[in-house]
C-alpha positions as CSV (number, residue, x, y, z in Angstrom):
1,X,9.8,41.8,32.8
2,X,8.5,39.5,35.4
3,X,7.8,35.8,35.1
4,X,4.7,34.9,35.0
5,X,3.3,33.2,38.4
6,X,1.6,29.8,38.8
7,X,-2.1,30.1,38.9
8,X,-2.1,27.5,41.9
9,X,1.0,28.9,43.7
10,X,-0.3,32.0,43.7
11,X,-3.5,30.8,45.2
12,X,-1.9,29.3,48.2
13,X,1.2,32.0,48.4
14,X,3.8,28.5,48.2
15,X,6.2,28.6,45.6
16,X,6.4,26.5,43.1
17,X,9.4,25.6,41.9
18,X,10.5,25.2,37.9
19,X,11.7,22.2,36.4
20,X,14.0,22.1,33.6
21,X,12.6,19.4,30.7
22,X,15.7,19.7,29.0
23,X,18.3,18.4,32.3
24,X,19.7,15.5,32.2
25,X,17.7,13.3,33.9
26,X,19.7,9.9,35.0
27,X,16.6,7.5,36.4
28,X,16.0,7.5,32.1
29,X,19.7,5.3,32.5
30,X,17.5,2.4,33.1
31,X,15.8,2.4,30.1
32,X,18.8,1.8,28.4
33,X,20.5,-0.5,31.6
34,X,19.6,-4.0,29.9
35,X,21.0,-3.5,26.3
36,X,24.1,-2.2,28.3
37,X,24.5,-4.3,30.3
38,X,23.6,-7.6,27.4
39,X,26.2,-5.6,25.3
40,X,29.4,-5.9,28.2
41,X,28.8,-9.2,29.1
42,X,28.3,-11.1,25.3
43,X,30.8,-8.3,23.5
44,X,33.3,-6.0,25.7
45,X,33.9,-8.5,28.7
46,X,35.0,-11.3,25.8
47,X,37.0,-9.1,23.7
48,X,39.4,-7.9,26.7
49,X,38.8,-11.3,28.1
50,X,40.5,-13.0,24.9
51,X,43.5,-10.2,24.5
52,X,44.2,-11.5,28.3
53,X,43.8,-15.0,27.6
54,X,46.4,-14.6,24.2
55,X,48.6,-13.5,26.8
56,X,48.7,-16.4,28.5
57,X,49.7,-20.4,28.4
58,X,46.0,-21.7,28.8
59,X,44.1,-24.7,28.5
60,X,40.2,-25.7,29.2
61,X,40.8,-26.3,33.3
62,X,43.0,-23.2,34.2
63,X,44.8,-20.4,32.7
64,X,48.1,-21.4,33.6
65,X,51.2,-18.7,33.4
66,X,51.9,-15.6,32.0
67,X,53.6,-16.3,28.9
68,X,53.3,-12.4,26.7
69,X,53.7,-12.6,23.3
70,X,55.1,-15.6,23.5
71,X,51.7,-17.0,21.3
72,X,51.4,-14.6,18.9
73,X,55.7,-15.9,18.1
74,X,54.4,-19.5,17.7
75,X,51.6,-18.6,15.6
76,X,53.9,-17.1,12.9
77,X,56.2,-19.4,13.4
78,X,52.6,-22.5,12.5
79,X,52.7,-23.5,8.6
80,X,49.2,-24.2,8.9
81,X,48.6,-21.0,10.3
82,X,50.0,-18.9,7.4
83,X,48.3,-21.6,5.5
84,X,44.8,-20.9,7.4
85,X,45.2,-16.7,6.8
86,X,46.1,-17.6,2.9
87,X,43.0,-19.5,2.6
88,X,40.7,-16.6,4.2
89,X,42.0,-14.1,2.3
90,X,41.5,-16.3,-1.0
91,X,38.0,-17.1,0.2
92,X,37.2,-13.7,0.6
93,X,38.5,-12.4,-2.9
94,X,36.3,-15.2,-4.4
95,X,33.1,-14.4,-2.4
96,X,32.9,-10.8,-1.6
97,X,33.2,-9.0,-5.4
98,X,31.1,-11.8,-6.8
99,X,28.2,-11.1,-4.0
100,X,28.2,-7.8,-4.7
101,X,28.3,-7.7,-8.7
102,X,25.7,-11.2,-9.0
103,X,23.3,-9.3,-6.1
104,X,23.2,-5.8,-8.1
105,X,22.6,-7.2,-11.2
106,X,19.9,-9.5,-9.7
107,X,18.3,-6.5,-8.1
108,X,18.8,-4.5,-11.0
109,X,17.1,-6.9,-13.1
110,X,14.3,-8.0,-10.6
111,X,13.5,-4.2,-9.5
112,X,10.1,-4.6,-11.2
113,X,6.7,-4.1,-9.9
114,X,5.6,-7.6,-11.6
115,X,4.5,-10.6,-10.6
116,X,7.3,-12.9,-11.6
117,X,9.9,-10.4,-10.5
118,X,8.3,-11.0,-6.7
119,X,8.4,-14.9,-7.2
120,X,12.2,-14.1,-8.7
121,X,13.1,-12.4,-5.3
122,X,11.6,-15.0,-2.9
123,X,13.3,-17.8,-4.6
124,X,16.9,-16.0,-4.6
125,X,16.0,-14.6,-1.0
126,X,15.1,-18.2,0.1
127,X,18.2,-19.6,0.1
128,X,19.2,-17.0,2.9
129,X,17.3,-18.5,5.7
130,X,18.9,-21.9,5.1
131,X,21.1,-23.4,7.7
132,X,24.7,-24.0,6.7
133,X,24.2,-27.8,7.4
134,X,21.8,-28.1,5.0
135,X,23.1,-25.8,2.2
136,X,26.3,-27.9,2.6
137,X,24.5,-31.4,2.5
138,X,22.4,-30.0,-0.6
139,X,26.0,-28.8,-2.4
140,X,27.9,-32.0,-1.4
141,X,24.8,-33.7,-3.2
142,X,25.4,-31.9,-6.5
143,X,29.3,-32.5,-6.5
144,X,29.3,-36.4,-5.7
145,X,31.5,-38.3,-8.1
146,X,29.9,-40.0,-11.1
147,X,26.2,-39.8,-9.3
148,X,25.7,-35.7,-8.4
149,X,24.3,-33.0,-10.2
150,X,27.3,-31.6,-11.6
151,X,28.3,-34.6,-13.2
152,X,25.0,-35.8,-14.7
153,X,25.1,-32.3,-16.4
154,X,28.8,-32.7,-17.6
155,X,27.6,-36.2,-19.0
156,X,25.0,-34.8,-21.1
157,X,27.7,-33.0,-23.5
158,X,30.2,-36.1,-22.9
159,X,32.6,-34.6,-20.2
160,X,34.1,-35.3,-17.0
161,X,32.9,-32.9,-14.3
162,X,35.4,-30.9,-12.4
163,X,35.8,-32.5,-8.2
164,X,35.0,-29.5,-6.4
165,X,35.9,-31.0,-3.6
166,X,38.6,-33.4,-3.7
167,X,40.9,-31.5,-6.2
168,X,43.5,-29.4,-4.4
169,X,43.5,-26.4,-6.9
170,X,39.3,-26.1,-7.0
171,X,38.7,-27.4,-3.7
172,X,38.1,-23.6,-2.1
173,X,36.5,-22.6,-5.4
174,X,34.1,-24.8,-5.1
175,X,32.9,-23.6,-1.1
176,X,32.9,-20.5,-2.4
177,X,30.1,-21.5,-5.0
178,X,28.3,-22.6,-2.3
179,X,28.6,-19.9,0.0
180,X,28.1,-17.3,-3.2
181,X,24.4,-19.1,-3.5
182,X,23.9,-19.0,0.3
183,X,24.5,-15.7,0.9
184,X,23.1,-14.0,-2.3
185,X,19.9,-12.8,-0.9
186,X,20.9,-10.1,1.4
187,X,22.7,-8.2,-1.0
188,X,20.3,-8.2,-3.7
189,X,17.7,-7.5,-1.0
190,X,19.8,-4.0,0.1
191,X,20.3,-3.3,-3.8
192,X,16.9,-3.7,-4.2
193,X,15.9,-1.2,-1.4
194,X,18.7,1.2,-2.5
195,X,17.3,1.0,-6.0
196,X,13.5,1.6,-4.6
197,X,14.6,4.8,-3.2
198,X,15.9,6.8,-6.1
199,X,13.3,9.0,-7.3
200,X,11.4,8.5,-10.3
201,X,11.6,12.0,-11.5
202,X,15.3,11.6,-11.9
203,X,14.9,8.5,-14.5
204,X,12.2,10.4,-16.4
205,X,14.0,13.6,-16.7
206,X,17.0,11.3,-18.5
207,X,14.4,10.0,-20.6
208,X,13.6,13.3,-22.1
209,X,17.0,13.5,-22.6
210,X,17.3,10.6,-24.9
211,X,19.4,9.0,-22.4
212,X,20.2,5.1,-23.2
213,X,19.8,2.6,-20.3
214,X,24.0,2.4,-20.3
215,X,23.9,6.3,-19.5
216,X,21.5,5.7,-16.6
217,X,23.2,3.0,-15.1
218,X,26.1,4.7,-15.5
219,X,24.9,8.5,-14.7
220,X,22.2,8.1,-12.0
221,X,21.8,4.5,-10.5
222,X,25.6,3.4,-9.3
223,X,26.0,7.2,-8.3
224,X,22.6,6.6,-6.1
225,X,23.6,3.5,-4.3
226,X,27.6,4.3,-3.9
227,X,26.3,4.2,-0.4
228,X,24.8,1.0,-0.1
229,X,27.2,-1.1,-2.5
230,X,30.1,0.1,0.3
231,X,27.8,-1.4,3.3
232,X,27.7,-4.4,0.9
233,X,31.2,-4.7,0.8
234,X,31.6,-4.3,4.4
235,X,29.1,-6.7,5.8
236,X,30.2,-9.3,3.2
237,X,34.1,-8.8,4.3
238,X,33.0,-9.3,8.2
239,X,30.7,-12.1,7.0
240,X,33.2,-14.0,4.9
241,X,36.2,-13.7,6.8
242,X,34.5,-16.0,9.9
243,X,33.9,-18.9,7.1
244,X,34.1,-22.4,8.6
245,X,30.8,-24.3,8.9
246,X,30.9,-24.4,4.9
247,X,34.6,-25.6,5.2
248,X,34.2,-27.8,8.1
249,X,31.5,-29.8,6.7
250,X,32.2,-30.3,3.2
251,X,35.9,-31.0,3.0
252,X,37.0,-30.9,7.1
253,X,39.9,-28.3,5.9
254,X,41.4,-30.5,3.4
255,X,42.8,-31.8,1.2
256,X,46.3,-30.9,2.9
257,X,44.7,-27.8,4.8
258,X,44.0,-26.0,1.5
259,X,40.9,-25.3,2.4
260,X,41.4,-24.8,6.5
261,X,39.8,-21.1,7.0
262,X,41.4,-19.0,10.3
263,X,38.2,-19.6,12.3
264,X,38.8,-23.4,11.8
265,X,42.1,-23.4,13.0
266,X,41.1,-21.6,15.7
267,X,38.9,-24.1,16.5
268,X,41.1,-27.3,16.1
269,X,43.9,-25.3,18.3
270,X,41.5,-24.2,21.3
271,X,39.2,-27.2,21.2
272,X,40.6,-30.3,20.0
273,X,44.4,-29.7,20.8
274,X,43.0,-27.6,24.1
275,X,45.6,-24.5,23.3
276,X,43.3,-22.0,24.3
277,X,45.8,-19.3,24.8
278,X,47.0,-20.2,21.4
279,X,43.5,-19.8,20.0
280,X,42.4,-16.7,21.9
281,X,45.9,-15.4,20.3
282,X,44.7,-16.7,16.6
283,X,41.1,-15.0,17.3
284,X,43.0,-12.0,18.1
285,X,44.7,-11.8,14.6
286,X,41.3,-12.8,12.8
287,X,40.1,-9.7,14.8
288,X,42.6,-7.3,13.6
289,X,42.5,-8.4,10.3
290,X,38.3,-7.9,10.3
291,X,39.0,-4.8,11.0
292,X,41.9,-3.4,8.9
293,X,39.9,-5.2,5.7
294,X,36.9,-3.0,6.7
295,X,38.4,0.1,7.3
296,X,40.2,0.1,4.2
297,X,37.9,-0.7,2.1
298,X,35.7,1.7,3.8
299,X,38.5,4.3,4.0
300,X,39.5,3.8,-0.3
301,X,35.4,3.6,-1.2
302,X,35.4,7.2,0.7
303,X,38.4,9.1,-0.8
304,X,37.5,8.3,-4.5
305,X,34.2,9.2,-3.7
306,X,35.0,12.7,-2.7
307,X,35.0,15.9,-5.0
């Protein structure tokens, strides 16, 4: 069957010729040329930039010799090193299960079309958009000795309050307080949006079935958001593992590097002792580490959710 002909070409006897919509077209490229090219310089060009730099005997005016591993060997062989990996892995275990559990309950019990419940959200969302200076001053404020918040509350029933942050054994306890009721707000805000998507029909249906609020929580909401309470988990393990303005500010590490977080003692070794092929070689480790956490969490979530 012939094709049909161009109503102008066949005017004029010139051919016209056919283009395909669907071929590749490569001027489109420069649509996507400035998030590319944002995306090498600020994330691919450090990354390879800091594995070569780990490699190295390095300081803040040259990037001296080749040394190999030779910085990854003095790492192991730092106490305060170990130390520093100890303390973000405790860090972590304190933060990231209590973030998810207190953020699904408060979504859970806040995932109401009410007034109050609104008010409820903006004030546990509020804290979010607080800088880490400030939410640090404010909790520093409410452990003070004899004078803060914490012990005016422990007077009123005649007991001595705990010092979050002079006490060895609750020193990292008490940052993680304060990071927990920083950080709430995203995950009750996912929770919330998880929880907004399951349809209606599906809670009403249970209802006719005499279903107690145990068997829905149980049956159809933590199967709905299996999803979402894994991102949770994610974020919160690639969010927590880079702690150190909380650390930093409110107890400088101490006391005797109990509460000295990896990203800190990358700090102190690449900008105050001026290792920086030592740090480059910690940040490496804090990398790796990021990512194994994830992926197996991710990984474990995955398999026991399967058939």
């Amino acid at each position: 069957m012939a094709e049909p002909l161009n109503p102008a070409a066949s005017a004029t006897g010139v051919r016209v010729a056919s283009t395909d919509i669907y071929a590749p077209q490569w001027r489109n490229a420069i649509f996507v040329a400035p998030f590319l090219t944002i995306f090498t310089l600020l994330l691919v060009f450090p990354l390879f930039w800091g594995i070569w730099l780990s490699l190295h005997k390095a300081d803040t005016f040259s990037t001296g010799r080749f040394v190999g591993l030779d910085n990854y060997f003095r790492l192991f062989r730092d106490k305060v090193f170990i130390q520093s990996i100890w303390n973000t892995f405790y860090f972590v275990f304190l933060t990231v299960p209590a973030l998810a559990v207190i953020g699904l309950f408060l979504a859970l019990c806040l995932n109401q079309r009410t007034r109050t419940a609104a008010v409820l959200r903006t004030l546990f969302f509020a804290s979010s958009v607080l800088s880490v200076t400030i939410v640090t001053l404010i909790w520093r404020i409410v452990y003070m000795p004899d004078i803060g918040l914490l012990s005016m509350v422990f007077d009123l029933f005649g007991a001595k309050a705990p010092s979050f942050i002079s006490d060895p054994s609750l020193a990292m306890i008490g940052i993680a307080i304060a990071t927990i009721w920083w950080c709430i707000g995203l995950p009750m805000m996912l929770f919330l949006s998880a929880l907004q998507q399951i349809p209606q029909d599906i809670y009403e249906a249970a209802a006719l079935d005499n279903a107690n609020r145990w068997q829905t929580l149980r049956s159809i909401t933590l199967p709905s958001i299996k999803r979402t309470f894994v991102l949770v988990i994610i974020i919160q393990i690639v969010l927590q593992f880079q702690l150190f303005g909380q650390a930093w500010l409110m107890t400088r590490g101490g006391p005797n590097n109990l509460t000295k977080p990896l990203v800190l003692y990358i700090y102190d070794t690449a900008f105050r002792r001026w290792d920086l092929g030592l740090g480059a070689a910690a940040s490496e480790i804090l990398f790796i580490l990021i990512l194994i956490a994830a992926m197996a969490q991710y990984l474990v979530t995955r398999r026991k959710g399967e058939p």
